[in-house]
C-alpha positions, 0 to 999 in steps of 0.5 A: 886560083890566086886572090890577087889579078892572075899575073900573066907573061905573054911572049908573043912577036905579033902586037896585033895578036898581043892586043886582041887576047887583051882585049879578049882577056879583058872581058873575061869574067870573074877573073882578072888578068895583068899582062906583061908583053915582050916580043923575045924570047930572052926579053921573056927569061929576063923578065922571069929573072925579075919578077914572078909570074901566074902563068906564060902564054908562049907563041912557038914563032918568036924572032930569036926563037922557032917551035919547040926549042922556045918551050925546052929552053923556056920550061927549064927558067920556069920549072913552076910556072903553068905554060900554055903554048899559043899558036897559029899551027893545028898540028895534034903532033906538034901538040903532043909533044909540047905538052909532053915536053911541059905545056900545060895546054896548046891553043891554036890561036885562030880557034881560041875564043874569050870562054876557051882562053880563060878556061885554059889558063884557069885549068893550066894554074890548077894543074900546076898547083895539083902537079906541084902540091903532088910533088911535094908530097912525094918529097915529103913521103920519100924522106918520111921513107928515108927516116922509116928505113933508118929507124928500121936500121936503128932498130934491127941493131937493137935488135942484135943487141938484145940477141947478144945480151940474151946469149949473154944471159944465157951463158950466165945461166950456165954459169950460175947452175954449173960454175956457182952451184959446184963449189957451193955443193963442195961446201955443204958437203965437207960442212955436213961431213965435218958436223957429223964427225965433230958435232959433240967434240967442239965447243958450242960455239963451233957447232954453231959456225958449222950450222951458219956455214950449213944454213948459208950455203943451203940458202944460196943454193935455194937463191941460185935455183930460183934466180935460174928459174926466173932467167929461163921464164918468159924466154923466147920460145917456140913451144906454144902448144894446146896444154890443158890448164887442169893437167898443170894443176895436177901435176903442180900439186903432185910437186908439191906433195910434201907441203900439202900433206904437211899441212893438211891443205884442201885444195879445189878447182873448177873446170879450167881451159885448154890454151895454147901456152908453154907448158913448162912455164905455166906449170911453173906458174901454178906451183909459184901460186900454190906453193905461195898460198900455202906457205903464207898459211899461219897456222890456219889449214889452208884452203885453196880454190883454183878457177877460170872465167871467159870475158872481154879483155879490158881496153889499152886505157883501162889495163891500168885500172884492171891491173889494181883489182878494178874489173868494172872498167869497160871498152872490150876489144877481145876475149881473155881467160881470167885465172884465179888462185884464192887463199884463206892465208894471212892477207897482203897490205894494199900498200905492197900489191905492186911491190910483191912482184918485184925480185927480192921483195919480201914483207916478211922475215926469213925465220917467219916465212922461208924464200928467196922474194923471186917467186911472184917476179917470175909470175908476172915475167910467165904471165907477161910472156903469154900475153896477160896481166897478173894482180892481187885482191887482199886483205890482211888478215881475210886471204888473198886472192891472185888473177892472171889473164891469158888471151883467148884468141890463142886458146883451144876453148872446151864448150863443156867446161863452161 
């Protein structure tokens, strides 16, 4: 209800019936009412042009005016304004369709006492304001609709703009491993052809030319080979499967046989999971590790131990932290296999731990550790594909210590590897 006095037009021909809902509007508690009269219909729109009104109480016999007709013509002057129909007729008909055509009530007048008016009048301003508050909730809601299905629109053609950029992407991966690959083979081939028949009749320095040509070609083999395997991981696929984490590690360490025996490495592992995961991109993911792990060995003998551990991914607020090495950051919403790969190698500055997962990132120089930088970016981009989070705990000097997360949701789960 208003604060102010309940402003009311009364249309109504009959000054006896005017004067005693007065008088009965009067006396009604604790509302007050201000009443302003006319005898006309059109004396009634013309006050509406004028001012505004709380409520209209419309009697359906006017001069200028009979039955229905004065409410249809009236509603549409005042679309906002609760009408109560007062009249001498006690038709339920008559009574349904006005309300159907607008009224917020109808009283017959001869039945209407001081209790039944000021509860009608209360209740037809509540409708009213119910009625209008839904309506502009409904505005509301149908244009936060029109801004969602534009936003919908907006992102389907992203969407297809990423579609085409990754056809694009892939074309380049054709064309990097065919095109690039071809004549870079060429070279090497007719430079080592041209070594083996020339090495011993040129001068020193043109046997070192052929060893630059040699070297450069066999290093932007080894770029375009690394840069194929970062562009094909985390690509969208459909081949999630059950895949046993111990038969990756096998089958990475036998791709890298040669290294391990060259350097005598120990390597060990604890029981790992069975998850559902791309295979191929989560070998991949193991040998990145383990060819990391013992390539940054100096001349110690590489010892490297491989392990899994079930507990409650960290909270949205405290990936971040968990992201540097903090594992102490609570609020748990789900389980996640946690992965380590830990070395005795030289150790990384804490200053780098972001850094050496960016491609091309390298703290090292060529003739001291050999690499393209693209084997730890194309971790984190497998470990991100999957779902999880990749980081490093190190030392200089004491080894390191890589982890990655893959969620357990998705996991096939062996209670007696535990």
């Amino acid at each position: 209800m208003p604060e102010h006095a309940v402003k009311i037009l009364l249309i109504e021909d009959n000054s006896a019936e005017a004067r005693l809902l007065r008088e009965v509007l009067g006396t009604t508690e604790p509302m007050q009412f201000s009443i302003v009269h006319v005898q006309h219909l059109r004396e009634g729109l013309k006050q509406l042009a004028a001012e505004s009104f709380d409520i209209i109480l419309l009697d359906l016999t006017l001069p200028d005016s009979a039955g229905l007709e004065s409410l249809s013509t009236l509603v549409p002057c005042a679309p906002t304004v609760p009408i109560v129909v007062l009249t001498n007729t006690n038709d339920e008909q008559l009574a349904l369709e006005a309300l159907r055509q607008g009224a917020q009530d109808y009283l017959v007048k001869r039945l209407v006492n001081m209790e039944r008016l000021g509860r009608s009048l209360h209740y037809a301003i509540e409708r009213k304001q119910i009625s209008l508050a839904l309506l502009k909730a409904n505005e509301e809601l149908a244009e936060t609709n029109a801004r969602l299905k534009e936003e919908i629109r907006e992102r389907e053609k992203v969407q297809a703009e990423l579609e085409r950029s990754n056809q694009e992407l892939e074309q380049f991966a054709y064309i990097a491993s065919h095109d690039l690959k071809q004549p870079l083979s060429s070279i090497s081939s007719w430079a080592q052809m041209l070594a083996m028949r020339s090495r011993g009749n040129l001068d020193e320095k043109a046997d070192q030319c052929i060893n630059y040509i040699l070297d450069g070609t066999g290093r932007m083999q080894q770029l375009i080979e690394d840069l194929l395997t970062y562009s094909r991981a985390g690509r969208m696929t459909e081949s999630f499967e059950a895949t046993s984490c111990e038969q990756l590690v096998k089958e990475a360490m036998a791709s890298l046989e040669n290294a391990i025996s060259q350097s005598e490495a120990r390597i060990t592992c604890d029981r790992l999971p069975t998850v559902m995961a791309d295979p191929v991109q989560l070998e991949q993911l193991f040998q990145n590790l383990l060819d990391n792990a013992l390539k940054y060995c100096q001349h110690r003998t590489p010892q490297i131990h491989i392990s899994a551990m079930l507990q409650p991914a960290p909270s949205s607020d405290s990936k971040s932290q968990a992201k540097n090495g903090d594992r102490s950051a609570d609020g748990p919403d789900e389980s996640e296999w946690v992965f380590s790969v830990m070395d005795n190698g030289i150790g990384i500055n804490r200053e780098h731990f972001d850094r050496i997962f960016m491609i091309f990132q390298r703290l090292h120089r060529r003739d001291e550790y050999p690499g393209t930088g693209i084997g730890l970016a194309t971790c984190q981009k497998i470990v991100e594909y999957h779902g999880g989070r990749i980081w490093v705990e190190s030392e200089v000097g004491c080894g390191s210590t890589f982890y990655f997360t893959l969620p357990a949701q998705r996991s096939e789960s062996n209670s007696e590897k535990q």
